[in-house]
C-alpha positions as CSV (number, residue, x, y, z in Angstrom):
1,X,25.2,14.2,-14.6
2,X,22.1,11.7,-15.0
3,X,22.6,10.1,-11.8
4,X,23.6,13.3,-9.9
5,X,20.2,14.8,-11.6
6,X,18.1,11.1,-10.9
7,X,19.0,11.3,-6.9
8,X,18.1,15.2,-6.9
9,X,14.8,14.5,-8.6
10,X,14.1,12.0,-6.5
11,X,14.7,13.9,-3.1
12,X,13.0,17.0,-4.7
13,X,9.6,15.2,-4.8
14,X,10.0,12.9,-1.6
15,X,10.8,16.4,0.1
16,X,7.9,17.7,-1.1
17,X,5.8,14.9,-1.1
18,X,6.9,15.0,3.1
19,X,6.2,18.7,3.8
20,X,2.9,18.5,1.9
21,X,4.0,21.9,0.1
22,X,2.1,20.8,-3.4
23,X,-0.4,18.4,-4.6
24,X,1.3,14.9,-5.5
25,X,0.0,15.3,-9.0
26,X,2.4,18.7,-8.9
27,X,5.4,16.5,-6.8
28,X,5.4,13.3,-8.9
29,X,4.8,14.9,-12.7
30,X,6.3,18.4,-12.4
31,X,9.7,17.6,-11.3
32,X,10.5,14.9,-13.0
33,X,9.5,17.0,-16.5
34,X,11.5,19.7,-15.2
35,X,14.8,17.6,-14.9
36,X,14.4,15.9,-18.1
37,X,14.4,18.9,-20.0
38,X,17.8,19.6,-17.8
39,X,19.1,16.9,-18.7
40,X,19.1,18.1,-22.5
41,X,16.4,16.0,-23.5
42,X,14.3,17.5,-26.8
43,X,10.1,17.8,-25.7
44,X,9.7,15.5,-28.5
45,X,12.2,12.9,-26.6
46,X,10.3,13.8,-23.0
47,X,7.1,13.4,-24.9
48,X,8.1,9.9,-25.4
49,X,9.2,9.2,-22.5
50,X,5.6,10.9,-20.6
51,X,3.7,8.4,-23.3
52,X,5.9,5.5,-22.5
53,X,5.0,6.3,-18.7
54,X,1.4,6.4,-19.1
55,X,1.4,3.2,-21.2
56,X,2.6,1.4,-18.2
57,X,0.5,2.7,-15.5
58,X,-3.1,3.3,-17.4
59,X,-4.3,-0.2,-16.8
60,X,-4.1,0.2,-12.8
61,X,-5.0,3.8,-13.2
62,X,-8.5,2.0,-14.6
63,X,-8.4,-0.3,-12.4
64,X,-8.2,1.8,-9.4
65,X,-11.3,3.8,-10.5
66,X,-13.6,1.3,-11.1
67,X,-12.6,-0.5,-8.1
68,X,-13.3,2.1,-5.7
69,X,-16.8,2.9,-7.3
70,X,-17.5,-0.9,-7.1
71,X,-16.4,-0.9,-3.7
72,X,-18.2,1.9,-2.9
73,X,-21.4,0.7,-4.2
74,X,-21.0,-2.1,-2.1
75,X,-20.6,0.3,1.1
76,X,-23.8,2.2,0.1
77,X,-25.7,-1.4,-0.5
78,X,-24.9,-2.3,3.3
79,X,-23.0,-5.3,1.9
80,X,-20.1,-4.6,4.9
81,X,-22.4,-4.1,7.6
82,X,-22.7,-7.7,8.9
83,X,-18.8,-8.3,8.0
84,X,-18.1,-5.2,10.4
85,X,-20.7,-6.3,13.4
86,X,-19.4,-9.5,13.4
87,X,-15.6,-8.3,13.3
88,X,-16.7,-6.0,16.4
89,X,-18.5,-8.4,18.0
90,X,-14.8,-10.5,18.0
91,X,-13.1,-7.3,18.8
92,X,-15.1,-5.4,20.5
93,X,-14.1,-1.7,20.8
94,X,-10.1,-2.8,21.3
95,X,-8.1,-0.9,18.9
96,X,-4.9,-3.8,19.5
97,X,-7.7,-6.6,18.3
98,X,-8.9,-4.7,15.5
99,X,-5.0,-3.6,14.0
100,X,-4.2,-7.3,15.1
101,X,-6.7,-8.5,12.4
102,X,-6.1,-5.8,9.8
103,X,-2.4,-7.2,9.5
104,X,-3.8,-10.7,9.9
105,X,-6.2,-10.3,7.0
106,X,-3.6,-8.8,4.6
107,X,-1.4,-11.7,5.8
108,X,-3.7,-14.1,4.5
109,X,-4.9,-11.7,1.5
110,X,-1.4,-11.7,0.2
111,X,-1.3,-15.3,-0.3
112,X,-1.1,-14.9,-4.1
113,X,1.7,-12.4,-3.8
114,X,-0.7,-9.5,-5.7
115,X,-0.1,-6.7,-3.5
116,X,-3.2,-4.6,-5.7
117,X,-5.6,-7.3,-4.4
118,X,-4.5,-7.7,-1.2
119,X,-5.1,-4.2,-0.7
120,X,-8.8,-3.8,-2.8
121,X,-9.9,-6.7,-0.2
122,X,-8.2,-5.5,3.0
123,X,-8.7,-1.7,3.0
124,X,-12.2,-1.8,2.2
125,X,-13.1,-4.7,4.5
126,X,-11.4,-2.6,7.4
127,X,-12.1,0.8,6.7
128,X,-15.8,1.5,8.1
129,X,-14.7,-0.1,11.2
130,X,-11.8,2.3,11.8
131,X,-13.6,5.2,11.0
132,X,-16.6,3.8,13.7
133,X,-14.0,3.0,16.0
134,X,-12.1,6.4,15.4
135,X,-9.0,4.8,14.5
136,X,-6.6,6.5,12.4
137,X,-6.3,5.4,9.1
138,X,-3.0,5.7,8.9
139,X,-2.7,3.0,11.1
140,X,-5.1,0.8,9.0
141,X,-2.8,1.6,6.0
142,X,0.4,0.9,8.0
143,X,-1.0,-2.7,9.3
144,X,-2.0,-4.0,5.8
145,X,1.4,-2.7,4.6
146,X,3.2,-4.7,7.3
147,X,1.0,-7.9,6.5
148,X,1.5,-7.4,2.7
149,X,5.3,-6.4,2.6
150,X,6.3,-10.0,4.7
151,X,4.2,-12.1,2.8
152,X,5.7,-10.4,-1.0
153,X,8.6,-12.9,-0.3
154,X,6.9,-16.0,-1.5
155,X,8.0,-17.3,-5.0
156,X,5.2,-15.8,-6.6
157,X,5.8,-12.8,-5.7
158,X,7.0,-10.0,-7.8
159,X,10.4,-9.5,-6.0
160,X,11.6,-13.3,-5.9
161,X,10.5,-14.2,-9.5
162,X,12.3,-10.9,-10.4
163,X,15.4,-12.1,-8.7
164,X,15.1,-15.7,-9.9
165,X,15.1,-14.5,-13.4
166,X,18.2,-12.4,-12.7
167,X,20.1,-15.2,-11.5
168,X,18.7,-17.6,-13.6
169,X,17.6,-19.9,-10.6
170,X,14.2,-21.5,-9.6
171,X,12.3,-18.8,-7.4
172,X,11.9,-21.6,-4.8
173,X,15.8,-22.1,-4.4
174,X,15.9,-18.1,-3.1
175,X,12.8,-18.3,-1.0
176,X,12.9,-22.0,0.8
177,X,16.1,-20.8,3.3
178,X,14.2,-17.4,4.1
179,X,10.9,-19.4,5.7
180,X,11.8,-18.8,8.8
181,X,12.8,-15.3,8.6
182,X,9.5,-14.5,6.9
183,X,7.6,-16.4,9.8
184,X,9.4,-14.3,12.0
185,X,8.6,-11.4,9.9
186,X,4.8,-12.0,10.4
187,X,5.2,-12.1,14.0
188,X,7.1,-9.2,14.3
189,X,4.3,-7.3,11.6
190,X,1.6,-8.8,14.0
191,X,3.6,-7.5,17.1
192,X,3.7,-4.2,15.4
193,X,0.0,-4.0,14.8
194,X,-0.6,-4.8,18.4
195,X,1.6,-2.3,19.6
196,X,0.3,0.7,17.2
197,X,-3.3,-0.1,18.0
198,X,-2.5,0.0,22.0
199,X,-1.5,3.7,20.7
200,X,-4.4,4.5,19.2
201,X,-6.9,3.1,21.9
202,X,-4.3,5.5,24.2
203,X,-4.8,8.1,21.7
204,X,-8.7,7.7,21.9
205,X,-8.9,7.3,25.6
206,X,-7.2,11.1,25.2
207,X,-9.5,12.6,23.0
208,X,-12.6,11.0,24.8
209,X,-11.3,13.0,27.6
210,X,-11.4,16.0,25.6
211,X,-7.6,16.3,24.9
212,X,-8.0,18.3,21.2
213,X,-4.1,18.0,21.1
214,X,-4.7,13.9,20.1
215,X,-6.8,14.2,17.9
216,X,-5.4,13.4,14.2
217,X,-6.7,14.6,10.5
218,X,-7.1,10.7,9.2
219,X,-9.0,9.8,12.5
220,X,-13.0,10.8,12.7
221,X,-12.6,11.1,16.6
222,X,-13.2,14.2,17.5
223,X,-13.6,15.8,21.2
224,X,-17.2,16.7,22.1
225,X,-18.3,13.7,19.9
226,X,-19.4,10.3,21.6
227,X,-17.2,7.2,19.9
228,X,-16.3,3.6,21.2
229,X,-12.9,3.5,22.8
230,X,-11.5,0.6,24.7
231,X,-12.2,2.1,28.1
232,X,-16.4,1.7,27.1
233,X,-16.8,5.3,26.6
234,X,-19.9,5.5,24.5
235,X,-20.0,6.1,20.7
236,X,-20.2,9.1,17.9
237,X,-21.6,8.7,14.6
238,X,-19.3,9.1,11.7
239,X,-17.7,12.3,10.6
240,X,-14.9,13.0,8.1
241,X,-13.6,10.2,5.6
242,X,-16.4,7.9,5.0
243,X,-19.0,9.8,7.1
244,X,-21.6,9.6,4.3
245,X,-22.0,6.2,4.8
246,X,-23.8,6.2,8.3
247,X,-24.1,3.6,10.4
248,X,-27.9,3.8,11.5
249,X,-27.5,0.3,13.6
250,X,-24.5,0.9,15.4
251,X,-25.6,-0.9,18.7
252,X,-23.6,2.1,20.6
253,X,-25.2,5.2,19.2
254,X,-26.7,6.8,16.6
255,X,-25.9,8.9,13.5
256,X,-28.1,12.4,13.1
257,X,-31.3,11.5,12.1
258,X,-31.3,12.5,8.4
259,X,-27.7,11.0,7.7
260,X,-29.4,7.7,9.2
261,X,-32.5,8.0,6.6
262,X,-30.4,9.0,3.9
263,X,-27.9,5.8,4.5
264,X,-31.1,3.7,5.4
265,X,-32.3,4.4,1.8
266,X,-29.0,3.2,0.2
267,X,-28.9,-0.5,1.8
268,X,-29.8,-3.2,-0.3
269,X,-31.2,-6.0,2.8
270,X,-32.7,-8.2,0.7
271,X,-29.7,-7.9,-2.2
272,X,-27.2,-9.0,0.6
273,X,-26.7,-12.8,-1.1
274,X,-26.8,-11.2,-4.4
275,X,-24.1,-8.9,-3.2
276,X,-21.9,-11.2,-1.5
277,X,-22.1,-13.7,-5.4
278,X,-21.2,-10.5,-6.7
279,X,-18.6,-9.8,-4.7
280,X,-16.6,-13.6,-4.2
281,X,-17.0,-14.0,-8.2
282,X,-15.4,-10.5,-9.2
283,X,-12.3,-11.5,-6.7
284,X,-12.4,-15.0,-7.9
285,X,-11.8,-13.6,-11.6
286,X,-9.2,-11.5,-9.9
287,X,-6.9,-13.5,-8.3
288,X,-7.4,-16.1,-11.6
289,X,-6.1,-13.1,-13.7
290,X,-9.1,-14.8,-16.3
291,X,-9.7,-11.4,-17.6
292,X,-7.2,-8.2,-17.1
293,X,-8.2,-6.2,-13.3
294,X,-9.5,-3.2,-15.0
295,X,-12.0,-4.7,-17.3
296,X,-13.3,-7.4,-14.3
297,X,-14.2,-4.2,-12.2
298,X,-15.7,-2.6,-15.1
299,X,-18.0,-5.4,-15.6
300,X,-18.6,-5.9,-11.4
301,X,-19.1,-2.1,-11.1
302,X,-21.7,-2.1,-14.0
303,X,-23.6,-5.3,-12.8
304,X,-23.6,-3.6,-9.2
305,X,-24.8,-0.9,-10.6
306,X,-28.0,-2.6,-12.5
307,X,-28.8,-5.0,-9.2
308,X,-29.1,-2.0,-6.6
309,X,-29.9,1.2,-8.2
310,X,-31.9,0.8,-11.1
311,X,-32.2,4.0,-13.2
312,X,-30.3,6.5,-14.8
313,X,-30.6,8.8,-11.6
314,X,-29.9,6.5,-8.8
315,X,-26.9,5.6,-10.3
316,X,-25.4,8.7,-11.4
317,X,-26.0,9.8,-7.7
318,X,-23.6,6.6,-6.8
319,X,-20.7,7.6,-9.2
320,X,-20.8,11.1,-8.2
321,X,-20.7,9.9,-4.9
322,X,-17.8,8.3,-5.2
323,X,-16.0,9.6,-8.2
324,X,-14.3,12.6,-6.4
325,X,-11.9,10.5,-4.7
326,X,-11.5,8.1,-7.1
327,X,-10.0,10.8,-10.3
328,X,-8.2,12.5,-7.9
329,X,-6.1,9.1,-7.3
330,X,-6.3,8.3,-10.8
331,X,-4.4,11.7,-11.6
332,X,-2.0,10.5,-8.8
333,X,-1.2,7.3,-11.0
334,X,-0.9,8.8,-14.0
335,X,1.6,11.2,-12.5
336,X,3.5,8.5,-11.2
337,X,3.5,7.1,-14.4
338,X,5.2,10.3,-15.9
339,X,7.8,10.0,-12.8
340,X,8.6,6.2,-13.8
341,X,8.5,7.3,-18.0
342,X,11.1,10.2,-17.4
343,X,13.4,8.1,-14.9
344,X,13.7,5.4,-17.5
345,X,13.6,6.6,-20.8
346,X,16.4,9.0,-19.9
347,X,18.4,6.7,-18.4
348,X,18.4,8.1,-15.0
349,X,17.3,5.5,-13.5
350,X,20.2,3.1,-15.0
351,X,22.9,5.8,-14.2
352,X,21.5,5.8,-10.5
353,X,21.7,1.5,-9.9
354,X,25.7,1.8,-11.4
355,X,26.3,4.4,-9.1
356,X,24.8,3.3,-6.3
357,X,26.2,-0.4,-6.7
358,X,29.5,1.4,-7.2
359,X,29.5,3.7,-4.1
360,X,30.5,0.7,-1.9
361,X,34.4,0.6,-1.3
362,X,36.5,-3.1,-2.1
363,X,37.0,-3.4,1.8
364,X,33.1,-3.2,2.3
365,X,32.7,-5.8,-0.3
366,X,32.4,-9.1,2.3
367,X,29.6,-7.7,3.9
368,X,27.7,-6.5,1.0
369,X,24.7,-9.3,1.6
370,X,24.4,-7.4,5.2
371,X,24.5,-4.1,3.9
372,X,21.9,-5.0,1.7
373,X,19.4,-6.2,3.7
374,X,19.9,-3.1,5.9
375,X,19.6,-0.7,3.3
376,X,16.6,-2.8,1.3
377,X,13.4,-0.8,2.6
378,X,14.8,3.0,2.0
379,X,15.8,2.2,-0.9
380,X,12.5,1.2,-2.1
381,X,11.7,4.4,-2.0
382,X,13.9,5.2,-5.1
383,X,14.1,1.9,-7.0
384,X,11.4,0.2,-8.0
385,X,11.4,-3.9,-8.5
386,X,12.4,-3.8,-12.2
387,X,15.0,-1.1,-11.6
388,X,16.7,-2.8,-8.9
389,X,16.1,-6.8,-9.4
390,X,17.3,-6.2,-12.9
391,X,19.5,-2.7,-12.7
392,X,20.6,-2.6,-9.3
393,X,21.2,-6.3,-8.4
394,X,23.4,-7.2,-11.8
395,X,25.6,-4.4,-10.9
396,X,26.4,-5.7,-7.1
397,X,26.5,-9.2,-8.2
398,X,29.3,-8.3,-10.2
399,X,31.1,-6.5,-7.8
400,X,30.1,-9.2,-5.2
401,X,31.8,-11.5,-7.1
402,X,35.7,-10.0,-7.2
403,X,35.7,-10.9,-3.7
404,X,33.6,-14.2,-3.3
405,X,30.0,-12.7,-2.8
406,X,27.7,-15.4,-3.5
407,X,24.9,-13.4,-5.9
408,X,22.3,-16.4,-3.5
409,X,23.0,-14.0,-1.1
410,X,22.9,-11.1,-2.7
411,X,19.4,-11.8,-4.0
412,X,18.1,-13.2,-0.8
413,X,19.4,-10.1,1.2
414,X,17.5,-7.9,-1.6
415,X,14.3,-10.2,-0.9
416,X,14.0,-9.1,2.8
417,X,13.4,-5.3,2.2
418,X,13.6,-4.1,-1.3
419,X,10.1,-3.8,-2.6
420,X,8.7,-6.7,-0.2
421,X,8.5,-5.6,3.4
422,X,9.0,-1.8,1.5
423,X,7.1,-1.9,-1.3
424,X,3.9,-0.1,0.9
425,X,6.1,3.1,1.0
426,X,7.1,2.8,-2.7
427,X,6.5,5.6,-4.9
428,X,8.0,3.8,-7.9
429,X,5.0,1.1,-7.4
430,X,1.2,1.1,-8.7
431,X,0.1,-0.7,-5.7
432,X,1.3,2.2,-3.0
433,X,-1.1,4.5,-4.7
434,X,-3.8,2.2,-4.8
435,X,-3.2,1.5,-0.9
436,X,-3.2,5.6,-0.1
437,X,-6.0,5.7,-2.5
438,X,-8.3,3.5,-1.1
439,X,-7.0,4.3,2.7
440,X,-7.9,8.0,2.2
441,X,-4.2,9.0,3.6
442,X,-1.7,11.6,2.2
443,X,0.9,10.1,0.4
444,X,4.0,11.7,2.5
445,X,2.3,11.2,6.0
446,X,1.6,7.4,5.3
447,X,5.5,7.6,4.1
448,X,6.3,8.8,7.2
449,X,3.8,7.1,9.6
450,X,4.9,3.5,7.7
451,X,9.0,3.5,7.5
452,X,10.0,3.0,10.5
453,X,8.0,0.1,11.5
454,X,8.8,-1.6,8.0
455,X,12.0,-0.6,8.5
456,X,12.2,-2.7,11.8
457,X,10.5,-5.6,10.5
458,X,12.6,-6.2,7.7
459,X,16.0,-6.0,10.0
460,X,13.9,-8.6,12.3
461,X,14.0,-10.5,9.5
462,X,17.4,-9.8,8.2
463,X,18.1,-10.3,12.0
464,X,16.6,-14.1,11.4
465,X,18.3,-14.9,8.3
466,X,21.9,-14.3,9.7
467,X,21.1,-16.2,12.7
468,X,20.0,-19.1,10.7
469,X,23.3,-18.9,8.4
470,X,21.4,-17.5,5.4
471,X,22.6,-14.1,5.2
472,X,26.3,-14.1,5.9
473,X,27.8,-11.1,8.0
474,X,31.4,-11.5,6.3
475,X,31.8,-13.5,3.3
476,X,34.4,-15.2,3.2
C-alpha cells in the first residue's frame, strides 16, 4: 500500500510539475498531504510529519531569500558589470564560448562539493550575460548543472561521504578508481555545453531573422528587437527576466533612455572595491561554513544594504525589488519540505527503496552494479541522497551479496548518477530549487530541458568506469 501510494505520489506531482497544470507550491505540498491522509494517517500524525518537513528545509529556505536580495543588490550596485565586459570581451557574442564557461565555472565552483554555493556563485555571475546575449536560461541552468553534477563525486561530496558511511569505508577508497571516469565526465559536460550553446547561437541567428517560432519564454530575444548573436547582428536592450537591470554601457546598443537613467542611478562606481571585499568575504565565510549560510547572507545582505543605499527608502525600494521572486521560491522550498516530511515520516519513502531494491529478479543479480549506474540519474528524481545512500543502497547490497555483488561496486555505480551528475533535476534536494530559483526557470521545463544530457553524461561515465574495470558488467 505505502509503496504503491509513494510511486503514485511521486508521478502525480512530476506529471504535474511537467504539464505546468498547477503552481509547484500546489504540485509539491498538495499531493503529498492528500496521500498521507490515504494512507490512514490521523492530521495530528501529518501535522508532524508537515513540521518535521519544514524543520529540515527552513534554513535553506532563509538562505535562499537573503541570497538572492544580496545578490541582487549587488546587480543594482553595478558590481557584475566589469565581470560581464570582460567575460564578453573573452567570448565575444559566441553562445558555444559563453555555455563553455558557464560549465567551466561551476566545474571549478564545485570544488568544495556544496552544490548551494556552486550555484549562488555560478548563476548570478552568468545570468546578465545570457539575458544580454539572449540566451536561454534554461541553458544557463542546464550547463551549471552538468558542471556541478560531475564534480559532486569527490569525497567531500554529499553522495560519496553518504556511501562511505554506509559501507563503513574511507570516502577516498570509493572515489580514487572513479577519477578517470569523472575526468571524462567533465569533458563530456563541457562537450555538452558546447554543443547546446551552438543551438542557441542557431536559435538566435533564427530569431534575428525574424523567425517568432524560435523564440523561447526563458530567452529575452525577441524578433523586432536588436541583440548580439554570433553572426554580428547588432544588439537589443534587455527585456523579460532581469530586464530591470539595464545595461546603459553595452558597447552594442543601448537600453530606452529612461530604463538607462533609472539603472544609471542604481550603480555604485566608486563602491566597486567595497563591493567586491564584500562579496569575496561573505563567500569566504561560506565555503568555511564559520557561521550557518542563512545568517552569513543575512549579515552580507544588511551590510550591502547600509554601504549602497543609505536610507530607509532607498532600501526598501531594493527589497521590493527583488523580494517577488525571492518568496515565491521560498514557498517552493517550504513545499518541498512538506513533500520530503510526508514521504518520510509515513514511511513511504522506506517502503519505496525495499521495493525497488526487490523488483530486480536473482538472474539479474550479476549485473546489478551496471544496472545501477544506468538507472542512477532517473531515479534521482524520486530518491533523495539520504533515502537512497542509506535506504536504497542497504537493501541492494544485501541482495548483491547472495550472489557475490561486491557492495564497492554497488556504491561506486550509485556514485556516477544518483544525486551527483542527477542531483540538478532532483526534486527531493534543496539545492535544485535554489538553482531554478536563482535561474528564473520553471521547475518541470528545466526537468525536462536537463535529463537527457545528464542522463548521457553519467552513462559516459558509467561507460568509463567499465572500461577501466571499475564497474563490472557481470559479476562474477
Amino acid at each position: 500500500m505505502l509503496t504503491l501510494l509513494g510511486f503514485t505520489t511521486m508521478v502525480v506531482i512530476l506529471g504535474l510539475l511537467f504539464t505546468q497544470r498547477v503552481a509547484a507550491i500546489v504540485a509539491l505540498a498538495g499531493v503529498p498531504l492528500a496521500a498521507a491522509f490515504i494512507a490512514g494517517n490521523s492530521p495530528s500524525e501529518v501535522a508532524g510529519f508537515v513540521k518535521e518537513g519544514l524543520g529540515g528545509v527552513v534554513g535553506v529556505a532563509a538562505m535562499f531569500l537573503f541570497a538572492i536580495v544580496f545578490f541582487g543588490i549587488m546587480r543594482d550596485a553595478g558590481f557584475f558589470d566589469p565581470i560581464i565586459a570582460r567575460i564578453v570581451r573573452w567570448a565575444g557574442s559566441a553562445p558555444p564560448t559563453v555555455a563553455v564557461a558557464t560549465t567551466a565555472l561551476a566545474v571549478v565552483a564545485h570544488l568544495d562539493g556544496a552544490g548551494a554555493v556552486t550555484f549562488l556563485i555560478a548563476v548570478p555571475a552568468m545570468l546578465p550575460i545570457y539575458e544580454r546575449l539572449g540566451m536561454s536560461r534554461l541553458v544557463l541552468a542546464t550547463c551549471v548543472g552538468l558542471g556541478a553534477g560531475v564534480m559532486n563525486i569527490v569525497p567531500w561530496g554529499g553522495p560519496t561521504a553518504r556511501a562511505a558511511a554506509t559501507l563503513g569505508v574511507d570516502s577516498n577508497e570509493l572515489w580514487v578508481p572513479l577519477i578517470p571516469a569523472q575526468i571524462a565526465g567533465v569533458f563530456f559536460a563541457l562537450g555538452v555545453a558546447y554543443y547546446l550553446g551552438r543551438r542557441e547561437r542557431t536559435r538566435l541567428a533564427k530569431v534575428a531573422a525574424g523567425d517568432v517560432s524560435a523564440e523561447v519564454e526563458e530567452s529575452t530575444a525577441r524578433v523586432g528587437e536588436r541583440f548580439p548573436v554570433a553572426a554580428g547582428s547588432g544588439s537589443a536592450g534587455m527585456s523579460g527576466g532581469g530586464g530591470d537591470h539595464s545595461e546603459p554601457d553595452d558597447p552594442q546598443g543601448k537600453a530606452p533612455e529612461s530604463d538607462a537613467a533609472a539603472g544609471d542611478d542604481l550603480k555604485r562606481p566608486k563602491l566597486y572595491w567595497v563591493n567586491v571585499t564584500l562579496v569575496l568575504a561573505t563567500l569566504g565565510v561560506l565555503i568555511s561554513a564559520i557561521i550557518p549560510p542563512e545568517m552569513c547572507f543575512l549579515i552580507a545582505t544588511i551590510v550591502a544594504l547600509l554601504i549602497n543605499y543609505p536610507g530607509m527608502k532607498a532600501q526598501s525600494a531594493r527589497i521590493d525589488a527583488h523580494a517577488t521572486g525571492a518568496m515565491l521560491m521560498v514557498g517552493t522550498l517550504l513545499a518541498a519540505g512538506v513533500l520530503l516530511g510526508v514521504l518520510e515520516g509515513s514511511g513511504m519513502i522506506e517502503a519505496m527503496a525495499v521495493s525497488t531494491a526487490n523488483v530486480i529478479p536473482d538472474g539479474m543479480a550479476p549485473a546489478l552494479p551496471l544496472i545501477v549506474g544506468i538507472l542512477g540519474v532517473p531515479m534521482s528524481l524520486v530518491f533523495g541522497p539520504d533515502a537512497y545512500y542509506f535506504g536504497v543502497l542497504p537493501v541492494l547490497i544485501e541482495v548483491g551479496d547472495q550472489f557475490g555483488v561486491s557492495a564497492t561496486q554497488l556504491a561506486q555505480a550509485s556514485m556516477l548518477g544518483e544525486e551527483t551528475v542527477g542531483f540538478p533535476i532532483s526534486p527531493m534536494t534543496g539545492a535544485f530549487y535554489l538553482l531554478v530559483g536563482l535561474a528564473k526557470v520553471d521547475i518541470g521545463r528545466h526537468i525536462r530541458h536537463t535529463i537527457g544530457w545528464a542522463w548521457l553524461v553519467s552513462l559516459g561515465m558509467l561507460g568509463v568506469a567499465v572500461l577501466t574495470g571499475v564497474i563490472p558488467v557481470w559479476a562474477s
